[in-house]
Every structure is written in C-alpha cells, then in structure tokens.
mmCIF file of the N, C-alpha and C atoms, coordinates in Angstrom:
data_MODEL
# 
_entry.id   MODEL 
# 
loop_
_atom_site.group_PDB 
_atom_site.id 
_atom_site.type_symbol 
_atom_site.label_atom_id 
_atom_site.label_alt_id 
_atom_site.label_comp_id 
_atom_site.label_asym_id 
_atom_site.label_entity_id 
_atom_site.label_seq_id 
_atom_site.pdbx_PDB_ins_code 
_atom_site.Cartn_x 
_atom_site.Cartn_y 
_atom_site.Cartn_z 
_atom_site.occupancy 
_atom_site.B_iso_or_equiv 
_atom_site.pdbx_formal_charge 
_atom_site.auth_seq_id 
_atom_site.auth_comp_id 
_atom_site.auth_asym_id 
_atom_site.auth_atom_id 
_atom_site.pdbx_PDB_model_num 
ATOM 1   N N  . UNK A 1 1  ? -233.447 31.819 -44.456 1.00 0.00 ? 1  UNK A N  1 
ATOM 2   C CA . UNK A 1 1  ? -233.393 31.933 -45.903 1.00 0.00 ? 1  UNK A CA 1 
ATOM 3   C C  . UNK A 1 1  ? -232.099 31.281 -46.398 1.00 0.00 ? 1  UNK A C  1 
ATOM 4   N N  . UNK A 1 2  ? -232.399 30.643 -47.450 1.00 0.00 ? 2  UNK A N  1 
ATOM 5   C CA . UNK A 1 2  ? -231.244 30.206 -48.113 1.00 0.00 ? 2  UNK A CA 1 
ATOM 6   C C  . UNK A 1 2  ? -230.261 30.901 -48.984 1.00 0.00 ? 2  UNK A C  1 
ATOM 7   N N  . UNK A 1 3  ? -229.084 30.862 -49.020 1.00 0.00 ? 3  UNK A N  1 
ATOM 8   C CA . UNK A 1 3  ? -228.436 31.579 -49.683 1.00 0.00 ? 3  UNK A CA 1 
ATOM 9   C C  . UNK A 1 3  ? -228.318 31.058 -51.096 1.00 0.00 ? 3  UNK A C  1 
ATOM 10  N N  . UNK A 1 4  ? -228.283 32.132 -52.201 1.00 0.00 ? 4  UNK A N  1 
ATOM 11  C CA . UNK A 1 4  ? -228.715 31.392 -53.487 1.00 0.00 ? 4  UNK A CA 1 
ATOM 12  C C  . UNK A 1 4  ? -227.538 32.128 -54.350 1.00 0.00 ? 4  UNK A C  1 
ATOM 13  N N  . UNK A 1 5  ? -227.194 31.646 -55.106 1.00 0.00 ? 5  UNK A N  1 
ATOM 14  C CA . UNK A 1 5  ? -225.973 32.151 -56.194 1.00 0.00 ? 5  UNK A CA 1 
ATOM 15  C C  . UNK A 1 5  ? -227.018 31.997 -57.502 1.00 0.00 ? 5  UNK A C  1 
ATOM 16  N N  . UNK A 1 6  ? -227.203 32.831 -58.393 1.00 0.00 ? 6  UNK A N  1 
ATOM 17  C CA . UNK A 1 6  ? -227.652 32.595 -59.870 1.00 0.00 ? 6  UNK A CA 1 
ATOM 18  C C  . UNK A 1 6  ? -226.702 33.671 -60.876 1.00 0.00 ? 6  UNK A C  1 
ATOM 19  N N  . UNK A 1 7  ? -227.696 33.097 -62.195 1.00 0.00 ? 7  UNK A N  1 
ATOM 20  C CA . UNK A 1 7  ? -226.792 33.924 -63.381 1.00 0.00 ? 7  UNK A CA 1 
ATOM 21  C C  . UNK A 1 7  ? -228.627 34.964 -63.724 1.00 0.00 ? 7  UNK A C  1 
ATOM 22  N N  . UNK A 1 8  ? -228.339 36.198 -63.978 1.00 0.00 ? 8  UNK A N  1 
ATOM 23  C CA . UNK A 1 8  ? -229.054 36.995 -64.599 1.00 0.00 ? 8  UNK A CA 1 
ATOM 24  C C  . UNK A 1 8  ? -229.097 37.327 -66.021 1.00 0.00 ? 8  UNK A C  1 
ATOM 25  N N  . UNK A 1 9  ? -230.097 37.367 -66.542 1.00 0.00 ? 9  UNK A N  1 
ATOM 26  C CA . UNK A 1 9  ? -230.373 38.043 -67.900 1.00 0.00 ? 9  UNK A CA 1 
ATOM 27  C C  . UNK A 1 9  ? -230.705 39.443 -68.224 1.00 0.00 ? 9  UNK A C  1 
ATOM 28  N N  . UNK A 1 10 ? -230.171 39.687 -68.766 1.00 0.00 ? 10 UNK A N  1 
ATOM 29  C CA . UNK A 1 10 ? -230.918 41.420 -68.828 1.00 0.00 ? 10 UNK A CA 1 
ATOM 30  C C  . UNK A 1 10 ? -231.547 41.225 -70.511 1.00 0.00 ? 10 UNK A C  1 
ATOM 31  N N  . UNK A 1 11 ? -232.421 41.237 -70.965 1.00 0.00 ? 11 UNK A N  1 
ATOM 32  C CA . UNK A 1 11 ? -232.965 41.272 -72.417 1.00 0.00 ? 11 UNK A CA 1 
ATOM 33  C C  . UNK A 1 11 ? -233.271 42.810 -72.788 1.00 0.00 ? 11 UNK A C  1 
ATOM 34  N N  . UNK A 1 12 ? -233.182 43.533 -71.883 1.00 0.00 ? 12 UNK A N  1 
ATOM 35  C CA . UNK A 1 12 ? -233.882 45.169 -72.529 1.00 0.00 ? 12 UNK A CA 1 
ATOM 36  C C  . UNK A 1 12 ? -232.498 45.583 -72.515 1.00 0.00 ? 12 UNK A C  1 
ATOM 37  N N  . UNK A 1 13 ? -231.448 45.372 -71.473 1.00 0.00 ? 13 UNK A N  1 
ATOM 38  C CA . UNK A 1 13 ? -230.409 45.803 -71.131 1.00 0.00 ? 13 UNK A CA 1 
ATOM 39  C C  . UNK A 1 13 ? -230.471 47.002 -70.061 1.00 0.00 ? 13 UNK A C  1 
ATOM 40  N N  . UNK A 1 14 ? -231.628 46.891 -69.730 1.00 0.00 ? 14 UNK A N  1 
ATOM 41  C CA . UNK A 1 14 ? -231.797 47.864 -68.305 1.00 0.00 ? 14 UNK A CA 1 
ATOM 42  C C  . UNK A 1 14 ? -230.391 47.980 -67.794 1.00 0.00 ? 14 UNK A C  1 
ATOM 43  N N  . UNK A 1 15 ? -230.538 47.260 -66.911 1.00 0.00 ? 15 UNK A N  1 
ATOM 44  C CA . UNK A 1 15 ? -229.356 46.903 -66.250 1.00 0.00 ? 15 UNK A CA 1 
ATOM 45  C C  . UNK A 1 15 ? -228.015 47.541 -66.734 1.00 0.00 ? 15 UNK A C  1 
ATOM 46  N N  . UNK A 1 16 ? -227.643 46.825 -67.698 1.00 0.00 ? 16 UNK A N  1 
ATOM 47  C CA . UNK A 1 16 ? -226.084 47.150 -68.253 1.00 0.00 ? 16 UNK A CA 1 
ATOM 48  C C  . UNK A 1 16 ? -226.363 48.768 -68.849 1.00 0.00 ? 16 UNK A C  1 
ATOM 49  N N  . UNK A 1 17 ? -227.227 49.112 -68.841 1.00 0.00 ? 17 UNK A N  1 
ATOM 50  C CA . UNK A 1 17 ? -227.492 50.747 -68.959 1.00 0.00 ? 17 UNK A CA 1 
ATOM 51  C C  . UNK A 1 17 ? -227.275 51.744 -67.596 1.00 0.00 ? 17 UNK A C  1 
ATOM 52  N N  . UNK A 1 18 ? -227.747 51.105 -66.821 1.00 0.00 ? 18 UNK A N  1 
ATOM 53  C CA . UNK A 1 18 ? -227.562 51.885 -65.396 1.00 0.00 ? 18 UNK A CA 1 
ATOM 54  C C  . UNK A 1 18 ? -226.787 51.368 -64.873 1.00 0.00 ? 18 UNK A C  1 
ATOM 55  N N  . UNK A 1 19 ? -226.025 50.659 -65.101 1.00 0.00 ? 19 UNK A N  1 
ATOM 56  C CA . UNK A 1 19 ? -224.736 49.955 -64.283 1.00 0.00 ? 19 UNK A CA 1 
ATOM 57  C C  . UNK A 1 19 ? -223.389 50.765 -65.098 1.00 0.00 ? 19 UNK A C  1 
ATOM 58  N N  . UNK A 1 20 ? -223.464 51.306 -66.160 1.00 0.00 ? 20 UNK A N  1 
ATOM 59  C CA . UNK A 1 20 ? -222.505 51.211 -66.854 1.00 0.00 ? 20 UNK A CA 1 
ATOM 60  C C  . UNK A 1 20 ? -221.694 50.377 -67.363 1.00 0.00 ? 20 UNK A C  1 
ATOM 61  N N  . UNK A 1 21 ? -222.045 49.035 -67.562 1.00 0.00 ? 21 UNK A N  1 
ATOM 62  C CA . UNK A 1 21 ? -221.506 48.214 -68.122 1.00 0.00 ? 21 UNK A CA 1 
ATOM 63  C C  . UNK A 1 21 ? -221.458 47.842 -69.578 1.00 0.00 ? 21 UNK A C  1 
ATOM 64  N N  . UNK A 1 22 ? -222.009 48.883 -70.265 1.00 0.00 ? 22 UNK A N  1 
ATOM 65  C CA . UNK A 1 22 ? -222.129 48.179 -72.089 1.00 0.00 ? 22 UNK A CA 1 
ATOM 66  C C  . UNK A 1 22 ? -220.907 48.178 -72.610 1.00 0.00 ? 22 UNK A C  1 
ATOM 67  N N  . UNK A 1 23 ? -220.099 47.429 -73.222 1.00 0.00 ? 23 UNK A N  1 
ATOM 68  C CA . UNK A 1 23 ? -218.811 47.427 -74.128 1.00 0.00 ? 23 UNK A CA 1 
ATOM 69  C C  . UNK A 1 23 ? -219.171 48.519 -75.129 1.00 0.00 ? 23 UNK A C  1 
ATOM 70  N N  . UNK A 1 24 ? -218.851 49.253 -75.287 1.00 0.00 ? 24 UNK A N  1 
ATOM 71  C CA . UNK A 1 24 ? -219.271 50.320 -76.273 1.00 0.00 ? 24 UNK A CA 1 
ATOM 72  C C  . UNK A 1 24 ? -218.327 50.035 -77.344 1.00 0.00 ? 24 UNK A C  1 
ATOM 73  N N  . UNK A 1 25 ? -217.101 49.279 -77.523 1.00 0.00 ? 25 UNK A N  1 
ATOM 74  C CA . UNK A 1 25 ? -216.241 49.090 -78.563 1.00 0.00 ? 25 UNK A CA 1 
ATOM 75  C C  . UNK A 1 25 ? -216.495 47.497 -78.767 1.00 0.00 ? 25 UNK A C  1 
ATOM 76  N N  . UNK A 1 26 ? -217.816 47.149 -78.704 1.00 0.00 ? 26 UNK A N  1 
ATOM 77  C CA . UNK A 1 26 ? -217.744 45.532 -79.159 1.00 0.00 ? 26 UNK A CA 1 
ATOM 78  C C  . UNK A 1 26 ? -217.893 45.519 -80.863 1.00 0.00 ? 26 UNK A C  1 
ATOM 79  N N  . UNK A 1 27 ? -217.818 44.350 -81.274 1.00 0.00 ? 27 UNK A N  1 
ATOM 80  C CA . UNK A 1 27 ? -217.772 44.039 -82.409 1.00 0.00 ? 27 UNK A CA 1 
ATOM 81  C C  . UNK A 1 27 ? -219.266 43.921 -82.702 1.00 0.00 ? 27 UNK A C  1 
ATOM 82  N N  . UNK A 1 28 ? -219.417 44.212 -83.864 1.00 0.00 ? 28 UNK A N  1 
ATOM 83  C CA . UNK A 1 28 ? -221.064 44.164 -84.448 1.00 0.00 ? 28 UNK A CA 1 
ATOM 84  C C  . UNK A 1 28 ? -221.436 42.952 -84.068 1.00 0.00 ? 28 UNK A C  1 
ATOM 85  N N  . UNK A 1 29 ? -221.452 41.501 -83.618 1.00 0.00 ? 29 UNK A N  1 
ATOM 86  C CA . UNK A 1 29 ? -222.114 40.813 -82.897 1.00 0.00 ? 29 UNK A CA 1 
ATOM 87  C C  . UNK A 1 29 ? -222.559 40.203 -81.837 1.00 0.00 ? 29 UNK A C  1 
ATOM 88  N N  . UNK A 1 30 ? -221.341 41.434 -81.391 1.00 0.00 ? 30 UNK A N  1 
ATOM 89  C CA . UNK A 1 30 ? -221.292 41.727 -79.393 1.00 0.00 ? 30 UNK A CA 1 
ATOM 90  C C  . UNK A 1 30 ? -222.274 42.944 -79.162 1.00 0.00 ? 30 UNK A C  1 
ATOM 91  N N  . UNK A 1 31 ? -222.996 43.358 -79.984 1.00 0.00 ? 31 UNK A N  1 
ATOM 92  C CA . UNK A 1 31 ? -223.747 44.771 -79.803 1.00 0.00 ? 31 UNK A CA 1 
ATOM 93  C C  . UNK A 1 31 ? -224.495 44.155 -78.811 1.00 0.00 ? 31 UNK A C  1 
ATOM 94  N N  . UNK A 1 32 ? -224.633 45.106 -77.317 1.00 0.00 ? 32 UNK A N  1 
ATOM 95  C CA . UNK A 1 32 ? -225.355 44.741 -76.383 1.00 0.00 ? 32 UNK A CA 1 
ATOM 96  C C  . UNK A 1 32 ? -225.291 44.103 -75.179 1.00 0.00 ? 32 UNK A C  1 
ATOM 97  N N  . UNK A 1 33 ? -223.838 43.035 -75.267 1.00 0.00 ? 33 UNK A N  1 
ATOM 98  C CA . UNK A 1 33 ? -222.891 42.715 -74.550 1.00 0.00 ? 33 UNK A CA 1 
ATOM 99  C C  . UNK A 1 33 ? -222.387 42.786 -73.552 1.00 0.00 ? 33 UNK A C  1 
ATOM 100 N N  . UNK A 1 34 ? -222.805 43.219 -72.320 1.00 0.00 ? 34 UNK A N  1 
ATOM 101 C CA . UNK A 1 34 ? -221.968 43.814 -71.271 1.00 0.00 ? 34 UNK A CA 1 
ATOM 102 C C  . UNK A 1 34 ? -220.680 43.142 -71.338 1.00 0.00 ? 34 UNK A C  1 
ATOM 103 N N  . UNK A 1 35 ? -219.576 44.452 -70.644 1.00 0.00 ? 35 UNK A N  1 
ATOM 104 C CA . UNK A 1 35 ? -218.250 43.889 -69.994 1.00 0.00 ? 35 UNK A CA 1 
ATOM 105 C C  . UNK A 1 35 ? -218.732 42.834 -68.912 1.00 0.00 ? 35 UNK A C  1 
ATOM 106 N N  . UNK A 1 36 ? -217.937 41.433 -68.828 1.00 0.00 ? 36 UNK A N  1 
ATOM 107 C CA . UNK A 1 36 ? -217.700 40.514 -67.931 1.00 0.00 ? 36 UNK A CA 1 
ATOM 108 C C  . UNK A 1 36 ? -217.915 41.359 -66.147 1.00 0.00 ? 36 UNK A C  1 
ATOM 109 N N  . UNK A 1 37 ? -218.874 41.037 -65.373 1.00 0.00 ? 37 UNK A N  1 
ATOM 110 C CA . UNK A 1 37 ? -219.251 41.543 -64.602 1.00 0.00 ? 37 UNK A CA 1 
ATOM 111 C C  . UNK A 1 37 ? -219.760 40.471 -63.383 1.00 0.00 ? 37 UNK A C  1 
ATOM 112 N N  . UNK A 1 38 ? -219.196 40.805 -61.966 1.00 0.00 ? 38 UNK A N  1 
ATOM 113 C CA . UNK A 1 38 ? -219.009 40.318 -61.165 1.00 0.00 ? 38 UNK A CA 1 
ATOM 114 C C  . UNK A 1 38 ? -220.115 40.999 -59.813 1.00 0.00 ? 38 UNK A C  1 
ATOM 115 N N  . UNK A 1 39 ? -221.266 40.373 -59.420 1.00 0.00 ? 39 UNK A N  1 
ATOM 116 C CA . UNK A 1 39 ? -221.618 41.765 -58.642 1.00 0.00 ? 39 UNK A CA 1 
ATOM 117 C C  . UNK A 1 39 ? -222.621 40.786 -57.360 1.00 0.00 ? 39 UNK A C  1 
ATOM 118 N N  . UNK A 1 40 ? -221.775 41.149 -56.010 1.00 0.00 ? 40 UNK A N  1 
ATOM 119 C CA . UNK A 1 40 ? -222.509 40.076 -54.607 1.00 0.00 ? 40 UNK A CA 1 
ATOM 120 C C  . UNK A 1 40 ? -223.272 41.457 -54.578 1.00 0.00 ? 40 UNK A C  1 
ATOM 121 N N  . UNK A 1 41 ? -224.384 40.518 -53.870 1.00 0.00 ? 41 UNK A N  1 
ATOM 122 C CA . UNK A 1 41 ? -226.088 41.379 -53.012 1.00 0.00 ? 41 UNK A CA 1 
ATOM 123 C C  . UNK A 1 41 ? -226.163 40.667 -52.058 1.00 0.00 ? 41 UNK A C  1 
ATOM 124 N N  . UNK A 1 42 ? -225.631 41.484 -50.545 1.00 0.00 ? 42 UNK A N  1 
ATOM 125 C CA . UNK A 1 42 ? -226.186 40.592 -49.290 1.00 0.00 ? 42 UNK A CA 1 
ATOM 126 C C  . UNK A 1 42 ? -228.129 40.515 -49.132 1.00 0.00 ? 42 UNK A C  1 
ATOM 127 N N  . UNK A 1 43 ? -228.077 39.915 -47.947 1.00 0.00 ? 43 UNK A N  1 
ATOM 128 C CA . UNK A 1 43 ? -229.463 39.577 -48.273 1.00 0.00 ? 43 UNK A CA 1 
ATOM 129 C C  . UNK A 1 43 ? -230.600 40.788 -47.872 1.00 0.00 ? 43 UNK A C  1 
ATOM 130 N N  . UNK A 1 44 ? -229.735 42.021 -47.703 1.00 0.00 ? 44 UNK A N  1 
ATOM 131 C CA . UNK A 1 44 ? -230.933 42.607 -47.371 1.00 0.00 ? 44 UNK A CA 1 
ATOM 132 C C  . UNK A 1 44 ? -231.026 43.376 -49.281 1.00 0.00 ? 44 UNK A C  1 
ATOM 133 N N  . UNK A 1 45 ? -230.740 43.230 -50.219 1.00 0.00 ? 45 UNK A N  1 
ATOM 134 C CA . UNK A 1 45 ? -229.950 43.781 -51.610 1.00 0.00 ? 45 UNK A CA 1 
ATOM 135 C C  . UNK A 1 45 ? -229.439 44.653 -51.811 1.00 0.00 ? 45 UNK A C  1 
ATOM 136 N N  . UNK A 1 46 ? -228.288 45.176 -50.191 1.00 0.00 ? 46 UNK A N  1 
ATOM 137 C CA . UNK A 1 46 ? -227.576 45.785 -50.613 1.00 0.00 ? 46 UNK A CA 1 
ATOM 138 C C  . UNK A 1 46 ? -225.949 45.539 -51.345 1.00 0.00 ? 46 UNK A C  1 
ATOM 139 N N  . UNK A 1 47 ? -226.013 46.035 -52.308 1.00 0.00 ? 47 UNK A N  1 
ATOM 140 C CA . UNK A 1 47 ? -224.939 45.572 -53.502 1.00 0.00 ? 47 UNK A CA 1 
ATOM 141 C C  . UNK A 1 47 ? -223.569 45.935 -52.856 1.00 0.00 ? 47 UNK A C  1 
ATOM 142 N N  . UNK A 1 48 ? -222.690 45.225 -52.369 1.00 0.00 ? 48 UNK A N  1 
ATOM 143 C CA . UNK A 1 48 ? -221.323 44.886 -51.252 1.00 0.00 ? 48 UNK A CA 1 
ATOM 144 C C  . UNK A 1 48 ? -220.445 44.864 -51.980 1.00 0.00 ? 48 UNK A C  1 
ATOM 145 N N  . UNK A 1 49 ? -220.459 44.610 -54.162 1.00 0.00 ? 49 UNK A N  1 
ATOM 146 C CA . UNK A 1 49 ? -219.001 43.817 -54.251 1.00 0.00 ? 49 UNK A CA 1 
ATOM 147 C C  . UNK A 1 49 ? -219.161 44.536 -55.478 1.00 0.00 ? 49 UNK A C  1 
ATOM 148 N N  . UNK A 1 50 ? -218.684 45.038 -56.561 1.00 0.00 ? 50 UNK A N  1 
ATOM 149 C CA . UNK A 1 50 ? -218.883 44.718 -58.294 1.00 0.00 ? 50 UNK A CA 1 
ATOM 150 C C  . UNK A 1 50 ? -217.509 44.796 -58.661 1.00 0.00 ? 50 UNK A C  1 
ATOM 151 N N  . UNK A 1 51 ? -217.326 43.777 -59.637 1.00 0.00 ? 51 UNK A N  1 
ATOM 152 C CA . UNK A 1 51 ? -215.976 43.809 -60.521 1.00 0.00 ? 51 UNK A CA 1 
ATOM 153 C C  . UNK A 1 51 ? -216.478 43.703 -61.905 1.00 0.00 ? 51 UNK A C  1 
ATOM 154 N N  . UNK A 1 52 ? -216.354 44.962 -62.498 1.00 0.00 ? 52 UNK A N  1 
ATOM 155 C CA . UNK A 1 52 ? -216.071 45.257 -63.927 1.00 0.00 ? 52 UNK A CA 1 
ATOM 156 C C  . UNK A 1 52 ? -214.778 44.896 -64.819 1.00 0.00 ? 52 UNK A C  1 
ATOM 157 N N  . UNK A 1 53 ? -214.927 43.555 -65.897 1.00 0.00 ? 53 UNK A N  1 
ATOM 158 C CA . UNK A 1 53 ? -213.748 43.980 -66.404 1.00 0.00 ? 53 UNK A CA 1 
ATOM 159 C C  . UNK A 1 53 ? -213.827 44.006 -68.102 1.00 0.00 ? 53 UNK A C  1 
ATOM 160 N N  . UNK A 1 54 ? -212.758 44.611 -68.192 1.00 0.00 ? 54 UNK A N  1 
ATOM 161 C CA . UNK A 1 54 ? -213.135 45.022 -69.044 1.00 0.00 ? 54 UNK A CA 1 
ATOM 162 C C  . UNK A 1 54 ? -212.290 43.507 -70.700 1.00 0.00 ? 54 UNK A C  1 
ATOM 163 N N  . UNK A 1 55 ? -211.593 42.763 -69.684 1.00 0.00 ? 55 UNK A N  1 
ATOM 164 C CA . UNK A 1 55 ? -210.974 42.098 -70.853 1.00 0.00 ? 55 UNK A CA 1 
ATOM 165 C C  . UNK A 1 55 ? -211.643 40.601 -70.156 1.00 0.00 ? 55 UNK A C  1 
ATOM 166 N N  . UNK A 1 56 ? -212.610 39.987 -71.033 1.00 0.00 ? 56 UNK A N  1 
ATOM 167 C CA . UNK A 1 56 ? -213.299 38.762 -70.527 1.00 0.00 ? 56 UNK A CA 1 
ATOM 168 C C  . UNK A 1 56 ? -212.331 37.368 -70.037 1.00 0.00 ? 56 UNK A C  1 
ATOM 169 N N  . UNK A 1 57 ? -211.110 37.887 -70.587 1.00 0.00 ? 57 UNK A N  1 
ATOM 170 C CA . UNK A 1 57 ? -209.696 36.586 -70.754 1.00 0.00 ? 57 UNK A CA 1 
ATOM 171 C C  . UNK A 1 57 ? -209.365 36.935 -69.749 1.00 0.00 ? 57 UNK A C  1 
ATOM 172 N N  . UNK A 1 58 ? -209.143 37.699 -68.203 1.00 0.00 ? 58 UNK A N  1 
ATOM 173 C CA . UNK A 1 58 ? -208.854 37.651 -67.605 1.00 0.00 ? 58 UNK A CA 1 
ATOM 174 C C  . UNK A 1 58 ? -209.882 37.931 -66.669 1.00 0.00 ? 58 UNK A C  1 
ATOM 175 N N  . UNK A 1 59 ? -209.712 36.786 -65.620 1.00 0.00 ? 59 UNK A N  1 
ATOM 176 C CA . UNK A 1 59 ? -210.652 36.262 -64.328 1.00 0.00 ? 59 UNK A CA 1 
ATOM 177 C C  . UNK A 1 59 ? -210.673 36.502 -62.960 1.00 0.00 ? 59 UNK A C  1 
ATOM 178 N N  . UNK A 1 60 ? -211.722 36.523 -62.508 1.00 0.00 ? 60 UNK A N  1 
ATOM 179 C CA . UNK A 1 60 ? -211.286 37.437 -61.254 1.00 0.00 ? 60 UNK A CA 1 
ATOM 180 C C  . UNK A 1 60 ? -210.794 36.453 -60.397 1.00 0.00 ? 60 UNK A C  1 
ATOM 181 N N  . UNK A 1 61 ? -210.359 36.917 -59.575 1.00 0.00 ? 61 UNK A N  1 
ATOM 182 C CA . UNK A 1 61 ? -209.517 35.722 -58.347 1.00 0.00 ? 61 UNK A CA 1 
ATOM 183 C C  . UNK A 1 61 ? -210.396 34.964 -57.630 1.00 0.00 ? 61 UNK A C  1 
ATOM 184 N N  . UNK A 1 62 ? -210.519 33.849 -57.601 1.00 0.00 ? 62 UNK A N  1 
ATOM 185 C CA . UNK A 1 62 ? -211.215 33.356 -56.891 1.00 0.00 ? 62 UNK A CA 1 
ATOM 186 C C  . UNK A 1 62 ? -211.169 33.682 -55.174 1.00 0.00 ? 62 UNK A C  1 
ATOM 187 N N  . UNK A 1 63 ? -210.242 33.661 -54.897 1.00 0.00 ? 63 UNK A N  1 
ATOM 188 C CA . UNK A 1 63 ? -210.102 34.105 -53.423 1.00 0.00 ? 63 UNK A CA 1 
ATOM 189 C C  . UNK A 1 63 ? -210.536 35.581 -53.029 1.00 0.00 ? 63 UNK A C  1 
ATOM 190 N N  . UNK A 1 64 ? -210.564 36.409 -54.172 1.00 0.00 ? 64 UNK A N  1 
ATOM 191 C CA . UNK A 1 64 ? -211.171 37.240 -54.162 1.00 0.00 ? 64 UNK A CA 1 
ATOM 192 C C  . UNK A 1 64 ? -212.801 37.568 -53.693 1.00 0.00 ? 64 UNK A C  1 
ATOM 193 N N  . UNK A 1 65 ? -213.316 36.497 -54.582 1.00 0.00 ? 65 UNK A N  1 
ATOM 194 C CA . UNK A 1 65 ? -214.436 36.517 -53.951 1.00 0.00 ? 65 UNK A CA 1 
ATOM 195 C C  . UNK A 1 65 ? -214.760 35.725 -52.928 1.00 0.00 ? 65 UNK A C  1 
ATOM 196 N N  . UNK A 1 66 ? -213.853 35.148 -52.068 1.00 0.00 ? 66 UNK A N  1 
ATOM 197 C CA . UNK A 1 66 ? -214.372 34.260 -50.619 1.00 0.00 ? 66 UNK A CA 1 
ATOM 198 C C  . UNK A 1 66 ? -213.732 35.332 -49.644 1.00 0.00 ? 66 UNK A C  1 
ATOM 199 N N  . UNK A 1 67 ? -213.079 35.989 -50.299 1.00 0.00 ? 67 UNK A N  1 
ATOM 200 C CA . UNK A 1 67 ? -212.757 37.284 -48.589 1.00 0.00 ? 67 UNK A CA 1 
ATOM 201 C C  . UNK A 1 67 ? -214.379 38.034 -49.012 1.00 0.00 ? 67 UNK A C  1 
ATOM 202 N N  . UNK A 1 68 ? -214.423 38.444 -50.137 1.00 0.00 ? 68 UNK A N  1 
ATOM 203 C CA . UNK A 1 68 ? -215.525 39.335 -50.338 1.00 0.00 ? 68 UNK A CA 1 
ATOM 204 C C  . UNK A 1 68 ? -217.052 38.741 -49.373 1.00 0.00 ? 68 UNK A C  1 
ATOM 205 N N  . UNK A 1 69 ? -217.169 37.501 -49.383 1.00 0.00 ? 69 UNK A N  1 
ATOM 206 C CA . UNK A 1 69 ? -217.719 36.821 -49.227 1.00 0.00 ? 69 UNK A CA 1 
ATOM 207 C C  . UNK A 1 69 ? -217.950 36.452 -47.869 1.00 0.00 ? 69 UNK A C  1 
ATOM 208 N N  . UNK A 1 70 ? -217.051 36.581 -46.876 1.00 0.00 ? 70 UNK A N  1 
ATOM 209 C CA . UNK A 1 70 ? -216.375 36.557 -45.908 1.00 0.00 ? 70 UNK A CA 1 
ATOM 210 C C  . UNK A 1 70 ? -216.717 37.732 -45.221 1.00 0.00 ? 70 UNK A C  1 
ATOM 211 N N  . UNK A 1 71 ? -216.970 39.020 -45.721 1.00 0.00 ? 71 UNK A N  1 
ATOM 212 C CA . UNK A 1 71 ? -217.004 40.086 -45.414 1.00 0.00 ? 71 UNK A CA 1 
ATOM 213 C C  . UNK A 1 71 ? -218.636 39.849 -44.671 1.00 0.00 ? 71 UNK A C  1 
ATOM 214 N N  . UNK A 1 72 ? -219.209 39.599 -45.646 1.00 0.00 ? 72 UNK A N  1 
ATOM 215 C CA . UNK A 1 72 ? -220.955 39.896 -45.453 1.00 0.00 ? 72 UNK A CA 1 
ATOM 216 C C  . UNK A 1 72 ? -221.476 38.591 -44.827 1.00 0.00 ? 72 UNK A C  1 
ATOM 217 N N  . UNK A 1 73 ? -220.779 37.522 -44.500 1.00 0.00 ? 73 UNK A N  1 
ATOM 218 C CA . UNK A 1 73 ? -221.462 36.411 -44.214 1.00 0.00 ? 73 UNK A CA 1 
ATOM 219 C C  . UNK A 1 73 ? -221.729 36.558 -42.096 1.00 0.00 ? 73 UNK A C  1 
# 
C-alpha cells in the first residue's frame, strides 16, 4: 500500500465535534472553523500524533513531524 498524505473536509463538522476542535471564540465568519489541527493515522487507523493549536500564526515544527513520522514508519 501506498502511503498517502491528504487534506480532509468535514461539512457537518462531525469531526471537529468529537475531536474537540471547534474555536468556540471565532469571529462570526469563522463560525464552524476548527482550531488549526495536525493529526497522523498509521496504516492500520490508528491515530499516533494530534496537534491542536490553538493560534493558526503559529506552525508546527516541521521536524516535528518527521520524528513523529519516524516513529510509525
């Protein structure tokens, strides 16, 4: 199997509901919004990594995620 990196959508907001991720202090045209969210699934989908943050201006480390990465490979 190939290893695949993508971006997800959540449109109901499932997700950012059971994750705990909704910005609850966004601005009326962020309603719905998740916090900036970071989250590896090795391949069997068990979920190995999540970084929540909460200020979108600051980025997660890149090296961060190649040890993370590193871990499960």
């Amino acid at each position: 199997m190939r290893d695949q990196i993508f971006f997800s959508v959540d449109r109901s907001s499932h997700l950012i509901r059971r994750f705990g991720i909704g910005n609850d202090a966004a601005e009326p045209i962020e309603k719905g919004v998740p916090h900036p969210t970071t989250i590896i699934v090795d391949r069997e989908g068990i979920m190995r990594f999540i970084d929540i943050r909460q200020d979108f201006h600051i980025w997660l480390d890149p090296q961060t995620l190649v040890a993370e990465l590193a871990k499960i490979d």
